[in-house]
C-alpha positions in Angstrom: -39.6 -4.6 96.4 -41.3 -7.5 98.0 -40.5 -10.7 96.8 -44.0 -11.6 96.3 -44.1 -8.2 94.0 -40.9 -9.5 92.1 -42.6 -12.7 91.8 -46.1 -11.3 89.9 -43.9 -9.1 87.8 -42.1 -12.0 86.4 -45.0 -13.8 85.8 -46.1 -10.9 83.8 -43.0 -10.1 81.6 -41.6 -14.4 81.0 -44.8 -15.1 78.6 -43.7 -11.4 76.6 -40.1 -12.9 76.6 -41.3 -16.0 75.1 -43.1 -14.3 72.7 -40.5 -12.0 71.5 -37.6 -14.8 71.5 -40.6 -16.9 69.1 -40.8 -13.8 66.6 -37.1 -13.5 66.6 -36.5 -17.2 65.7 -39.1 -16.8 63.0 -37.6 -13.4 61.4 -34.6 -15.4 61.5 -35.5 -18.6 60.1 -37.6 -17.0 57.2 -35.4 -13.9 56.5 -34.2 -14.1 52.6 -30.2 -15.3 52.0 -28.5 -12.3 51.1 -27.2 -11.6 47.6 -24.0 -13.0 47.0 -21.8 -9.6 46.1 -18.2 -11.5 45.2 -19.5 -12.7 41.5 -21.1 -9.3 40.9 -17.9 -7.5 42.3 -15.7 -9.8 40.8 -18.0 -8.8 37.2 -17.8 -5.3 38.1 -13.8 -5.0 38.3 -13.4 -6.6 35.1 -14.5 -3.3 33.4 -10.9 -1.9 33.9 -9.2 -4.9 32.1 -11.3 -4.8 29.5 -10.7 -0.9 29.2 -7.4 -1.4 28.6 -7.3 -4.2 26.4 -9.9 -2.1 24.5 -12.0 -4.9 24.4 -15.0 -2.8 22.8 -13.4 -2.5 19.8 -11.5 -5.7 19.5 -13.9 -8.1 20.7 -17.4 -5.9 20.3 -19.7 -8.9 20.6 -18.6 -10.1 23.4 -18.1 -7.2 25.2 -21.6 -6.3 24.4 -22.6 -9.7 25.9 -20.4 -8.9 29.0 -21.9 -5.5 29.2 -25.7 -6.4 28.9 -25.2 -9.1 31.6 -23.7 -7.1 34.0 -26.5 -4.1 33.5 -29.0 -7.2 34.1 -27.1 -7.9 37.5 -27.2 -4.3 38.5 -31.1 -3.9 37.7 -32.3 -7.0 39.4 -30.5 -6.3 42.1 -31.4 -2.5 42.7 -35.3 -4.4 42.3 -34.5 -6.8 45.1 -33.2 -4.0 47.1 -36.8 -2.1 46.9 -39.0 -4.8 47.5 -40.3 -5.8 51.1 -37.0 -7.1 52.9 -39.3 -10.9 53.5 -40.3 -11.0 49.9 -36.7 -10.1 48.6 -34.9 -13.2 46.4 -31.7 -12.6 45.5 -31.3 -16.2 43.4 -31.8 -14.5 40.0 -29.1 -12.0 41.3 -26.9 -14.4 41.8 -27.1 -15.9 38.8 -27.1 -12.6 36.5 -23.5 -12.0 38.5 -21.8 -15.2 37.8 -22.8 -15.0 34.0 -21.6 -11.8 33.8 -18.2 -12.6 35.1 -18.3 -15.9 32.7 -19.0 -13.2 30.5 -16.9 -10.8 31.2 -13.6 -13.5 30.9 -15.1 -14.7 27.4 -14.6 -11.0 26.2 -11.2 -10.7 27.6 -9.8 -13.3 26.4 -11.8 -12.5 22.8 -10.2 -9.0 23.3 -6.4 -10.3 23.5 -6.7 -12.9 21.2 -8.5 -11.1 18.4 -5.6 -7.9 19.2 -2.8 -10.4 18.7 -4.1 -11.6 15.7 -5.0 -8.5 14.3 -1.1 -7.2 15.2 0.4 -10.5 13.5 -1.7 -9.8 10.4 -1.0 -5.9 10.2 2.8 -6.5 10.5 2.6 -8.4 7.8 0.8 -6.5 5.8 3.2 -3.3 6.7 5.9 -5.2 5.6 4.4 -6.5 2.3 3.5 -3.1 1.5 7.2 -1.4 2.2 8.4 -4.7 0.2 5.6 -3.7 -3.0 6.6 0.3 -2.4 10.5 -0.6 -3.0 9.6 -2.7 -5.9 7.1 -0.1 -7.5 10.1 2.6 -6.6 13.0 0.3 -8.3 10.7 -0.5 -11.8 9.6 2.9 -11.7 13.0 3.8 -12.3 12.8 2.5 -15.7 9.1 2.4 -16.4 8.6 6.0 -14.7 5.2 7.0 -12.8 2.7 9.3 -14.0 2.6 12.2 -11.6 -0.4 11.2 -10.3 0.9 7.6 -9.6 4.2 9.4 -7.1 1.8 11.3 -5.2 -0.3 8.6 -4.7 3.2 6.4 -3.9 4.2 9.8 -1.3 0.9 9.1 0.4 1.2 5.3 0.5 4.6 5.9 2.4 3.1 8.4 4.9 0.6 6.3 5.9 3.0 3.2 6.1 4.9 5.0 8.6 2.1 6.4 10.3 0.7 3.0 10.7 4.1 1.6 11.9 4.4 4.7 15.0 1.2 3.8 16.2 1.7 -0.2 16.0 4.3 0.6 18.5 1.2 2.0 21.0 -0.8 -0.8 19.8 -3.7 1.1 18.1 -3.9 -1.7 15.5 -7.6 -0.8 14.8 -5.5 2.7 13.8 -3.0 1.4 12.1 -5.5 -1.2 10.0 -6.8 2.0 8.6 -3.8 3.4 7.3 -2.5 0.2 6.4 -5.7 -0.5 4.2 -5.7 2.9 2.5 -2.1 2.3 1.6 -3.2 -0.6 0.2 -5.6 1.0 -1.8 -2.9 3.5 -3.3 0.0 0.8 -4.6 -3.1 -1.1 -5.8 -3.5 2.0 -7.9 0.3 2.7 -8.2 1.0 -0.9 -9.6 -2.1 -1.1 -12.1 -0.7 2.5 -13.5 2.8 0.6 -13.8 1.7 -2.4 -15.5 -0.4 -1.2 -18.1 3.2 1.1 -19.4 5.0 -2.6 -18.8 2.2 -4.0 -20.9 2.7 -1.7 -24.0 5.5 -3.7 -24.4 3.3 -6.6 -25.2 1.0 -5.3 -27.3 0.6 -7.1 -30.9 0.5 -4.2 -33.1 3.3 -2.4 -31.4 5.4 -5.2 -31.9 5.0 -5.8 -35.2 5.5 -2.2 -36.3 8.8 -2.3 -34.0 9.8 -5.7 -35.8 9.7 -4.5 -38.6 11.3 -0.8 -38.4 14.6 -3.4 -37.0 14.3 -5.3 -39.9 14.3 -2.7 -42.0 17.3 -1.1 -40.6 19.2 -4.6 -40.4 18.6 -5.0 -44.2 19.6 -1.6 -44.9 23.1 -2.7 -42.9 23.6 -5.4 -44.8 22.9 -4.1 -48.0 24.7 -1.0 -47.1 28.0 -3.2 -45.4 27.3 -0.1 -42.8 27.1 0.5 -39.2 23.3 2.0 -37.2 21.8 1.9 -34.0 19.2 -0.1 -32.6 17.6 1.2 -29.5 15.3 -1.3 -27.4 13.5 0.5 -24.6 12.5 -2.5 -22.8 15.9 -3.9 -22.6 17.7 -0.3 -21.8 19.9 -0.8 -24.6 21.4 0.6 -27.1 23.1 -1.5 -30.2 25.5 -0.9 -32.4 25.1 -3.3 -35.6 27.6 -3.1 -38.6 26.3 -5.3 -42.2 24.0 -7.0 -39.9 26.0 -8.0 -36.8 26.1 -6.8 -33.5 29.1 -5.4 -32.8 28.6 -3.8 -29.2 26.2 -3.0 -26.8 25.8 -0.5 -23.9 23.6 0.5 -21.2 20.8 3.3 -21.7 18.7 5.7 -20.0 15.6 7.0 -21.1 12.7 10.3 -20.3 11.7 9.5 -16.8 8.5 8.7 -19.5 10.7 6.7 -21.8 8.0 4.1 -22.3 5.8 5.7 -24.3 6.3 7.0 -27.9 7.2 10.7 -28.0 4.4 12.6 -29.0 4.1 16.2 -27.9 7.0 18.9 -26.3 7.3 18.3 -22.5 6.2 14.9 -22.4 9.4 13.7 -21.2 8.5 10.4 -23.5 11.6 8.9 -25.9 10.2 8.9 -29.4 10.0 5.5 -31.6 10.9 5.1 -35.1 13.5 5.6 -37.9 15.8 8.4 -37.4 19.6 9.4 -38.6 22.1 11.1 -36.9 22.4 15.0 -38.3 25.1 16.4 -36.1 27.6 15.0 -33.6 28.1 17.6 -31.0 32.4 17.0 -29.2 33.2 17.8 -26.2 32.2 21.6 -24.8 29.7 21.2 -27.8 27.2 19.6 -25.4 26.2 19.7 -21.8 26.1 15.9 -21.4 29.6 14.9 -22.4 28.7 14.5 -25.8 25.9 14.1 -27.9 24.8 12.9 -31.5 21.8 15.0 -32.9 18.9 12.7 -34.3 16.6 14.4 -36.6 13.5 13.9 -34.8 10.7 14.8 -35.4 11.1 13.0 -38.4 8.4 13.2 -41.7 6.2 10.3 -39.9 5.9 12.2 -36.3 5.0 15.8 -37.9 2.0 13.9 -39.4 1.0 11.9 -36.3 1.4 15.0 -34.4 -1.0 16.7 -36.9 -3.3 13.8 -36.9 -3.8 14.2 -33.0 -4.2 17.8 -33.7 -7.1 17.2 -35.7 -8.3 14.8 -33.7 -8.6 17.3 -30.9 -6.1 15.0 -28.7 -3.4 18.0 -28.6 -4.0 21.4 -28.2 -2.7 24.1 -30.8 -0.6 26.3 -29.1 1.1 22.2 -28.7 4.4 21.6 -30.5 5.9 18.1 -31.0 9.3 19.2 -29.7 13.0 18.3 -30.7 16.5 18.5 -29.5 16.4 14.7 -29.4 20.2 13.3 -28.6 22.1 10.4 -27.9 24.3 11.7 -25.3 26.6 10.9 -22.6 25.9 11.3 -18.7 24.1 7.9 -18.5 24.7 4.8 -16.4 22.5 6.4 -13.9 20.6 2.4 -13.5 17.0 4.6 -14.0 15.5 6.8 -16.5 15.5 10.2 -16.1 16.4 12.3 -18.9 14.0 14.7 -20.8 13.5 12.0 -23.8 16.8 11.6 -25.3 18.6 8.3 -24.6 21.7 9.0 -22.1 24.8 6.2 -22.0 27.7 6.3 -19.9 30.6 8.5 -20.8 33.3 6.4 -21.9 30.3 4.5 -24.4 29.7 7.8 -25.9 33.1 8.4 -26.3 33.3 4.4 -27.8 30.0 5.2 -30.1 30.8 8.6 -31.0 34.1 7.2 -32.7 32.3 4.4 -34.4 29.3 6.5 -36.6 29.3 9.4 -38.6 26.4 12.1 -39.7 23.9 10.6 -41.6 24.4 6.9 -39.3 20.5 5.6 -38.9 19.3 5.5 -35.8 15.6 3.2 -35.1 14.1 3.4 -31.6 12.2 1.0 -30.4 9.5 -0.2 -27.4 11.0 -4.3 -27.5 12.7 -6.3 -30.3 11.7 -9.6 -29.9 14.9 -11.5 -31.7 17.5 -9.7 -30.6 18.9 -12.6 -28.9 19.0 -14.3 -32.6 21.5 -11.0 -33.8 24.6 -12.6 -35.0 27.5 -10.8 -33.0 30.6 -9.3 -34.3 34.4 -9.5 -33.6 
């Protein structure tokens, strides 16, 4: 090529390089800042923390927050992405992404503290609830449980120690289930136990009992002779000759002991004024020994056939019998059928002091025993 030739062509082609370079600088210097990915990245990993702190359930406002934020990020941003590249702005983007990771950081830290909490609080409650089962169990003893009341005490447990297996994998959400039903049963359990406790309180019961010991006190005195006092309340079982006390031993009761006997089977000790009728020595009774009341007694035959015809008892119903003071006791709970059990060597110690015909007065609570004079 000529160097005249070279020289038109570059005439030709410098005012096209100018104008490219121009359009260049202008694409450049008007081209939109690009969106900022580190916030909305940043947002995006959060997800798996908040996964495994389970921070929808523990912190579900928040999380919810975090979550609608971030879903605001993601749609502005796949807008941006489809609008004309000049006419993209990415500032809203931007924005969207760091409150989303402001977000996301409030709901973590919801998440961990509300979990903790929520741990701290079941914990206690699991152990306030085995503390309130072992108490229900130990007065139980005594004041039995209906059978509706145990298996409702069996499911408390269960679901006790179900809740404390899964603390240990920290479903506390879980375990703040079981641990409320649980609640719910000895709620139950301990309303059944306190309205037996409270018969113990009631006016006209008292009164009644008051004066059957009264009775049988007087009848001592006049008498100059030994009977037996039995207070359920106290587990106790009193042996008063012309009017003092002159020794007392331990008693068990029916595993229903609290409540008056009333019909065969109902594991209840019967309340009122018996005698003894037979004293049953050694290989004459499976419990040691044993001293035969006469129950039912005159009074229970008609209460029992005042229920009847009140429709409270059915009539294939009997009131029952074979009520003893016997020996096997000691046992620290109540637990025989009705009769009232006491250790061994005080049944052999009672059954030496009374003879047939000895009165014998059950009762639910004597409030002035502590006022008995005591013997020798």
């Amino acid at each position: 090529m000529r160097i005249g030739d070279f020289t038109r062509m570059k005439g030709k082609i410098w005012p096209w390089a100018v104008f490219a370079g121009a359009m260049t600088a202008l694409a450049v210097l008007f081209a939109p800042d690009p969106p900022r990915m580190g916030f909305y990245s940043a947002a995006v990993e959060q997800q798996r923390a908040l996964s495994e702190l389970g921070a929808d359930l523990y912190a579900p406002h928040d999380y919810e927050a975090y979550r609608r934020t971030l879903e605001s990020a993601r749609s502005e941003l796949a807008e941006q992405f489809a609008r004309f590249y000049y006419s993209r702005d990415y500032r809203n983007f931007d924005r969207l992404s760091r409150e989303a990771l402001e977000a996301g950081g409030l709901a973590e830290r919801a998440a961990f503290d509300n979990r903790q909490s929520l741990k701290r609080q079941e914990t206690n409650r699991i152990a306030s609830i085995t503390a309130d089962i072992s108490d229900i169990r130990a007065r139980g003893a005594r004041l039995g449980l209906s059978a509706k009341s145990r298996t409702r005490l069996v499911r408390a447990d269960v679901l006790i120690r179900e809740a404390d297996q899964m603390g240990r994998s920290g479903r506390w959400l879980d375990v703040q289930d079981r641990v409320e039903a649980a609640e719910t049963l000895v709620g139950e359990v301990s309303q059944d136990q306190s309205e037996r406790s409270g018969r113990f309180s009631q006016s006209d019961l008292i009164q009644r009992w008051e004066t059957h010991v009264r009775e049988t006190i007087a009848w001592s005195i006049q008498r100059d002779a030994g009977v037996i006092i039995v207070d359920k309340s106290r587990n106790q079982c009193l042996l008063i000759d012309a009017g003092r006390v002159i020794k007392t031993y331990a008693a068990d009761f029916g595993t229903n002991g609290v409540f008056d006997k009333s019909v065969q089977g109902d594991r209840a000790t019967p309340e009122g004024k018996y005698k003894i009728t037979k004293k049953k020595g050694a290989g004459q009774s499976k419990f040691h020994k044993a001293l035969l009341l006469n129950y039912p007694n005159d009074e229970d035959l008609r209460e029992f056939r005042r229920a009847r015809a009140r429709g409270q008892v059915s009539a294939r119903t009997r009131p029952g019998g074979a009520i003893e003071i016997h020996g096997e006791g000691g046992q620290d709970k109540n637990w025989t059928e009705g009769c009232v059990a006491l250790r061994n060597s005080d049944m052999d110690d009672l059954f030496r002091r009374v003879d047939v015909g000895t009165p014998v007065t059950i009762v639910g609570r004597y409030m002035a025993f502590d006022r008995l004079g005591m013997g020798p």
